[in-house]
Backbone as a ProteinNet text record, in pm:
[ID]
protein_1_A
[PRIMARY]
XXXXXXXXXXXXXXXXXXXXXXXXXXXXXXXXXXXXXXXXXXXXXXXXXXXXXXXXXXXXXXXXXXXXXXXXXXXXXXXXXXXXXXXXXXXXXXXXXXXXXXXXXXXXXXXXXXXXXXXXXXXXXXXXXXXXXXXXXXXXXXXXXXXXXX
[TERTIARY]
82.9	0	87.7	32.6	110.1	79.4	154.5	206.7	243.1	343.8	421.1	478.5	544.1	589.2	743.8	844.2	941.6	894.6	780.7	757.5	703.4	669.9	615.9	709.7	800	935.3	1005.4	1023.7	1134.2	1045.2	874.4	815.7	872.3	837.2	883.9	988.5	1074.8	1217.5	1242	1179	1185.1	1117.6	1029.7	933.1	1005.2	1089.8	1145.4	1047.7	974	840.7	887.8	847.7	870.5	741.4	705.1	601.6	489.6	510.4	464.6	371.1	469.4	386.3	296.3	332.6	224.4	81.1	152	-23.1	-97.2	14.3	-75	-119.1	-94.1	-185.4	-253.7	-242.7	-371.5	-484.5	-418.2	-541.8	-499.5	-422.9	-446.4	-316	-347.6	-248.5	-105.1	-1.6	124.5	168.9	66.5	105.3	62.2	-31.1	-88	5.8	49.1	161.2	308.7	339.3	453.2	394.4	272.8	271.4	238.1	207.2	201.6	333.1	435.9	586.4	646.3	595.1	660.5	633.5	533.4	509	648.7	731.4	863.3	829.1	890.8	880.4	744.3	589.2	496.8	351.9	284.3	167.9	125.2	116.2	50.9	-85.6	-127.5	-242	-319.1	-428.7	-510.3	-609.3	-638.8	-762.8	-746.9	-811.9	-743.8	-796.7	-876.3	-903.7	-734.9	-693	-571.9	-454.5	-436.8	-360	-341.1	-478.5	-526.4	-491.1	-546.2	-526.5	-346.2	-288.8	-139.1	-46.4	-137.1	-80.5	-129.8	-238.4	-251.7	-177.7	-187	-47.6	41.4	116.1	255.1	284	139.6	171.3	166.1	78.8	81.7	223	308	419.7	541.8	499	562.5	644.7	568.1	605.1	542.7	608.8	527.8	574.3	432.6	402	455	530	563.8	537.5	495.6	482.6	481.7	640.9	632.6	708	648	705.8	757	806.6	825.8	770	773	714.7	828	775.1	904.5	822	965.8	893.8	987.2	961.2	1055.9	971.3	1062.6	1031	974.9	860.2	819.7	910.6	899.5	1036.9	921.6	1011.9	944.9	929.1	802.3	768.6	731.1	856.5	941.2	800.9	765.7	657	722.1	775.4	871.7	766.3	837.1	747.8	756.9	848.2	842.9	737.4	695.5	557.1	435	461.8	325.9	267	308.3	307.7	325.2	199.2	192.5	83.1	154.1	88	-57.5	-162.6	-252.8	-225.7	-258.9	-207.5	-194.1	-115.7	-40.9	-32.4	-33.3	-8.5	143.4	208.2	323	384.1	491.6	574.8	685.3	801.3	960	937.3	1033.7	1096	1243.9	1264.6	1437.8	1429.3	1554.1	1545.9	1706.7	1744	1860.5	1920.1	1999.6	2097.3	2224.5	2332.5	2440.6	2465.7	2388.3	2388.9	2254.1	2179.5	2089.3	1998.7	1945.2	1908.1	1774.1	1725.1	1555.7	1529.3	1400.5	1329.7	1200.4	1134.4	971.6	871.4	821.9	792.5	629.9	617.6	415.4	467.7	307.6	343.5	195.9	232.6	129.5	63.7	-27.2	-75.4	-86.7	-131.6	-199.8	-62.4	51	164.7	244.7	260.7	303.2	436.5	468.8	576.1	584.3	695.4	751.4	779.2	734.4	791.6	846.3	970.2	1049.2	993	964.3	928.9	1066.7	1127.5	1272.6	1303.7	1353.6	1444.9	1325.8	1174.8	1101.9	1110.7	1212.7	1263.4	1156.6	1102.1	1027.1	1053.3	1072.9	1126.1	1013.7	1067.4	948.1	935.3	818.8	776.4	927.3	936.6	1087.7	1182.1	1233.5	1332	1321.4	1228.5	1159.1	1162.3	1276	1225.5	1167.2	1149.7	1063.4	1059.7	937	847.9	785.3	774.6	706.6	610.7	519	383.8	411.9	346.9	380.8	283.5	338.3	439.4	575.2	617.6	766	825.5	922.3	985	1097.2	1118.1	1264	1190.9	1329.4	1309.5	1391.7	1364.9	1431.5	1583	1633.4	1773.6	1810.1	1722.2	1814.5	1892.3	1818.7	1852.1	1948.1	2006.1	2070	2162.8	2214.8	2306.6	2415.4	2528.4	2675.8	2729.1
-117.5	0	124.3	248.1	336.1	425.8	497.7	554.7	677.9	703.2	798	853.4	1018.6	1046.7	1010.9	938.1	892.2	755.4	680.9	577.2	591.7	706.9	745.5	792.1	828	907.4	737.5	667.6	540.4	478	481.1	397.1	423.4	540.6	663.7	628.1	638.8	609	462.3	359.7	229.1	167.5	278.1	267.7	325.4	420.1	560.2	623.3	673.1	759.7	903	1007.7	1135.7	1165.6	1280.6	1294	1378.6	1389.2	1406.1	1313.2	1222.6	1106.7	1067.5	1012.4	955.9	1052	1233.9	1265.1	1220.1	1232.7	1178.7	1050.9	983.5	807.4	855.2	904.9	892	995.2	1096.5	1213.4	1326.1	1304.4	1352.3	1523.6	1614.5	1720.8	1703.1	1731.5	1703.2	1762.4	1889.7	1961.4	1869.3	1793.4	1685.1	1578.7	1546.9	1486.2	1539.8	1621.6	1687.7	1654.7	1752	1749	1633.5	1573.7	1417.6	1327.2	1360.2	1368.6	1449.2	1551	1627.2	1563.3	1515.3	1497.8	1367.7	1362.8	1271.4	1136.7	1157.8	1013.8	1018.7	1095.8	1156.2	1066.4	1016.5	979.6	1036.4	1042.2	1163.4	1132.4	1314.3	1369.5	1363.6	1420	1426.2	1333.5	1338.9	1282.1	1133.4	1008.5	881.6	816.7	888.4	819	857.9	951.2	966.5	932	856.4	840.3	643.4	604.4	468.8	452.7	580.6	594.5	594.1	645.2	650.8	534.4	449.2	311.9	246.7	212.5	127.3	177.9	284.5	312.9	255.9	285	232.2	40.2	6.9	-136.1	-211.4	-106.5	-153.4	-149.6	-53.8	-56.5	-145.3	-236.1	-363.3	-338.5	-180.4	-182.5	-253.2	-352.2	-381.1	-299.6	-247.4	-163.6	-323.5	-246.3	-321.5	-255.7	-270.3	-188.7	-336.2	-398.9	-487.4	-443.5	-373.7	-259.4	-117.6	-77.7	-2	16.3	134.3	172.2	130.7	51.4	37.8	-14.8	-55.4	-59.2	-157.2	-224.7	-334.6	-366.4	-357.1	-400.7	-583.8	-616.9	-724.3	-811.7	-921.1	-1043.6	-1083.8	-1051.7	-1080.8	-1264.3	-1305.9	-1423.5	-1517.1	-1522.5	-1629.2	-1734	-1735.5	-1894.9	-1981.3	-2107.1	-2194.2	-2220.7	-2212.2	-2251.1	-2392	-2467.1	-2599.7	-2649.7	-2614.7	-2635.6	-2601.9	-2565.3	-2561.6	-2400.5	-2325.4	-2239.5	-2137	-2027.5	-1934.4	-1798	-1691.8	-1603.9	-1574.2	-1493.1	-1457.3	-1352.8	-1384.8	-1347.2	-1201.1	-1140.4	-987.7	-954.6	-1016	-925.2	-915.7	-779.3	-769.8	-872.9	-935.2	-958.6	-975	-988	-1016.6	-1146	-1148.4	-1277.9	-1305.4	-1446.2	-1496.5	-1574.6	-1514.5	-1631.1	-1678.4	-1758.4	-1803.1	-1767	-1708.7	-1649.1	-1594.5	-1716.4	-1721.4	-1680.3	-1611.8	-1628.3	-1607.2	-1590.9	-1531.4	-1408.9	-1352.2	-1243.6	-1225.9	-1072.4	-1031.8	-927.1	-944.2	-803.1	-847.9	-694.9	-713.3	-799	-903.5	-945.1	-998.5	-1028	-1052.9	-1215.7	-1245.8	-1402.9	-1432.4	-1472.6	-1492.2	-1651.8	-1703.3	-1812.8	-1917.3	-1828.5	-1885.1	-1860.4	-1846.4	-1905.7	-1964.6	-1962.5	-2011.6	-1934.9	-1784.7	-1710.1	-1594.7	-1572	-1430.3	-1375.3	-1177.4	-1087.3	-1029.6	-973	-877.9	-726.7	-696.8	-548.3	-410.8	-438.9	-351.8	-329.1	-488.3	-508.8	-550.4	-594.2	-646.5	-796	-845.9	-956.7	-1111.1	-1187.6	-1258	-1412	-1493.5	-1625.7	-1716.9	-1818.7	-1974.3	-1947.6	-2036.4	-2084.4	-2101.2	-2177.6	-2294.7	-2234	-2129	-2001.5	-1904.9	-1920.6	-1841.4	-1936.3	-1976.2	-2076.5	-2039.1	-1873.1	-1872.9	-1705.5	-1689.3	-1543.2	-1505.2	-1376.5	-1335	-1191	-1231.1	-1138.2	-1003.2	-893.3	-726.7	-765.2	-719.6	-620.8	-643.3	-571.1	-580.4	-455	-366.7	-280.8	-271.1	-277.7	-279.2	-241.2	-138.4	-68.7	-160.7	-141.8	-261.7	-209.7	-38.1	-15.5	-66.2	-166.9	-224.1	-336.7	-397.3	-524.8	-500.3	-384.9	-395.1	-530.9	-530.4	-695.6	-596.5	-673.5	-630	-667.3
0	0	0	-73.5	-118.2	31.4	117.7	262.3	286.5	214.1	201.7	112.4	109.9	-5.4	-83.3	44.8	-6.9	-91.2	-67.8	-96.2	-242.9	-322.4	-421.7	-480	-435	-530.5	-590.6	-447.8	-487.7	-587	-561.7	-702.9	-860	-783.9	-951.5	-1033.9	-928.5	-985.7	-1035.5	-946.3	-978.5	-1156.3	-1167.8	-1288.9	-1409.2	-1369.3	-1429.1	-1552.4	-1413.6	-1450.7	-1395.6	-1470.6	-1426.6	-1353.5	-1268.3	-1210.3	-1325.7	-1432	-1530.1	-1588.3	-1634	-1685.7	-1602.4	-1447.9	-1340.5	-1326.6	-1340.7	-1345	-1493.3	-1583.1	-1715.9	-1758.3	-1700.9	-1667.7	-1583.4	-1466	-1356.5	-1410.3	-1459.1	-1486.1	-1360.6	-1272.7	-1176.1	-1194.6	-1128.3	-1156.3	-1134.3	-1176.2	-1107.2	-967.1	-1042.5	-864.8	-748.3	-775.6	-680.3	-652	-771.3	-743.1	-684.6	-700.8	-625.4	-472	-408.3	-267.1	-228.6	-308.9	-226.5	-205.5	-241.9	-255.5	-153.8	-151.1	-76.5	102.3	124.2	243	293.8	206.3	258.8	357.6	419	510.3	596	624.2	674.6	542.1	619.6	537.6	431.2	319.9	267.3	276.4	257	296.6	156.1	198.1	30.7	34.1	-66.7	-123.6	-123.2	-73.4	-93.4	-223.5	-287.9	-424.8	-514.2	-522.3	-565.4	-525.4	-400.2	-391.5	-428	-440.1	-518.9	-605.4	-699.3	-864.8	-867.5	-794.8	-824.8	-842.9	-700	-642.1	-749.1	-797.8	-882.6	-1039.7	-1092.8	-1214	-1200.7	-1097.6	-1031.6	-1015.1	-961.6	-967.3	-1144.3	-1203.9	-1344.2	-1440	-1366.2	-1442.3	-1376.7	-1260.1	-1241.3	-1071.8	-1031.7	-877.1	-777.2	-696.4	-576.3	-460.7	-352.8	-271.2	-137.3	-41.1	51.1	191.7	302.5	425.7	504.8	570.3	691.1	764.1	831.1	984.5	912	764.1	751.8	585.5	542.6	335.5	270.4	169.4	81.7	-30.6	-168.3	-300.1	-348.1	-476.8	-531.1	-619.5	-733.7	-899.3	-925.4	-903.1	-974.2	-1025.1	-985.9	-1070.1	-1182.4	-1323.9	-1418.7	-1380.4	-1479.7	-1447.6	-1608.7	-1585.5	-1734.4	-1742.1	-1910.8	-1905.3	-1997.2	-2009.6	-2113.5	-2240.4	-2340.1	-2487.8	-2481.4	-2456.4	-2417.6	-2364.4	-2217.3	-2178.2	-2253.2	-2383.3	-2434.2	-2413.4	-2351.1	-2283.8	-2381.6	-2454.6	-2564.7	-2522	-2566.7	-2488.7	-2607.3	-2590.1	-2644.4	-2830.1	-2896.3	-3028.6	-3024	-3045.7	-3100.7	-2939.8	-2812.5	-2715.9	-2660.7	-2668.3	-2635.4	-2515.2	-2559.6	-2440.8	-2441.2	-2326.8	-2347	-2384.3	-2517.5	-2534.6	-2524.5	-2497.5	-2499.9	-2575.9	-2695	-2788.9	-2817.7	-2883.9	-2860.2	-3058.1	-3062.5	-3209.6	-3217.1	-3170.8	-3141.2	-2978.8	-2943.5	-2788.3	-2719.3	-2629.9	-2614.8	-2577.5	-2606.3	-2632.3	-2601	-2577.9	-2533.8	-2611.8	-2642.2	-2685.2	-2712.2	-2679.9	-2672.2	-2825.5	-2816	-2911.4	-2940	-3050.3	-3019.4	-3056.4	-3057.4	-3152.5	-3196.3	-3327	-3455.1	-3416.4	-3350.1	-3351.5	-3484	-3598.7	-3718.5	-3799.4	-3796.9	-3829.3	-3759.9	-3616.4	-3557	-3582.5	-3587.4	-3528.5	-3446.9	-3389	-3331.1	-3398.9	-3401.4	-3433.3	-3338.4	-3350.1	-3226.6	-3297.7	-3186.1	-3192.6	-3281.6	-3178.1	-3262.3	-3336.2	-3433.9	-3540.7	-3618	-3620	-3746.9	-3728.2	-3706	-3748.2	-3693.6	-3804.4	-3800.3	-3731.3	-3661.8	-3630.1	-3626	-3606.6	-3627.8	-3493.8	-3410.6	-3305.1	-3206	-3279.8	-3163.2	-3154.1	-3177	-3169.9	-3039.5	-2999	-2864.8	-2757.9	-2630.5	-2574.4	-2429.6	-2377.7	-2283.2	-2304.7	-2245.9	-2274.2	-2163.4	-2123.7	-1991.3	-2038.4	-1967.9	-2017.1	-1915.4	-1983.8	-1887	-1753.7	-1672.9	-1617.8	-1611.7	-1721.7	-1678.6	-1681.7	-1638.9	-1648.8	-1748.1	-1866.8	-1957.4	-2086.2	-2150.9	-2215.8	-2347.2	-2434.5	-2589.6	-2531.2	-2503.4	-2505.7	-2415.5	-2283.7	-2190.8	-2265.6	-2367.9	-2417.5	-2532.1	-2571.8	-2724.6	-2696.8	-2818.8	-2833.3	-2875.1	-2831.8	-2827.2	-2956
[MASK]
++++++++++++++++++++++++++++++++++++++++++++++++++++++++++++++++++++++++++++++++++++++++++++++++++++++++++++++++++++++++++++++++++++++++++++++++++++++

């Protein structure tokens, strides 16, 4: 549960969301967002529908809200599904894939049921089924430039 305003900055940062963007998903003003920040290590005050609307943005972009004896935050462990197991996500919906091409490698990719391939988002680049050997559905936090290949 979202607490405090250090606890909304470390989301922020964990998301690397500006307080910009967070009022522009929530709807909510930034200035709203600033003083709800500002209240630092102190509950914030305000309205609690907004401070819902914030918490739930924030968990959508792969933050988990932590409070055991004290506020804290931590990025979601992405949650790998094996293509081996049979295991295929829903047709055109984004997700990380790992695929193996001289070493292995990630980037955001869909997958075509009725051909039975991956497209990587980035590069275009089209692969068979069996080229992809595990994929994890959003929430995830990573940007394609975390993944460039060397």
């Amino acid at each position: 549960m979202l607490t405090t305003g250090n606890q909304l900055r470390a989301a922020r940062a964990l998301a690397d969301l500006e307080q910009r963007d967070v009022a522009q998903i929530t709807g909510i003003s930034i200035n709203t967002i600033r003083n709800m920040e500002s209240s630092g290590s102190n509950a914030i005050s305000g309205r609690s529908e907004n401070v819902l609307n914030v918490q739930r943005a924030l968990e959508e972009a792969g933050v988990d809200f932590l409070n055991h004896g004290a506020p804290g935050v931590r990025m979601r462990l992405v949650q790998w599904r094996r293509t081996t197991d049979g295991q295929l996500p829903p047709m055109g919906t984004e997700v990380l894939a790992n695929y193996m091409i001289g070493k292995v490698q990630t980037q955001r990719a869909t997958f075509d049921r009725a051909n039975r391939t991956w497209t990587f988002l980035r590069t275009g680049m089209v692969v068979p089924e069996n080229q992809v050997f595990q994929w994890a559905p959003a929430p995830w936090n990573y940007r394609d430039s975390d993944w460039l290949e060397e």
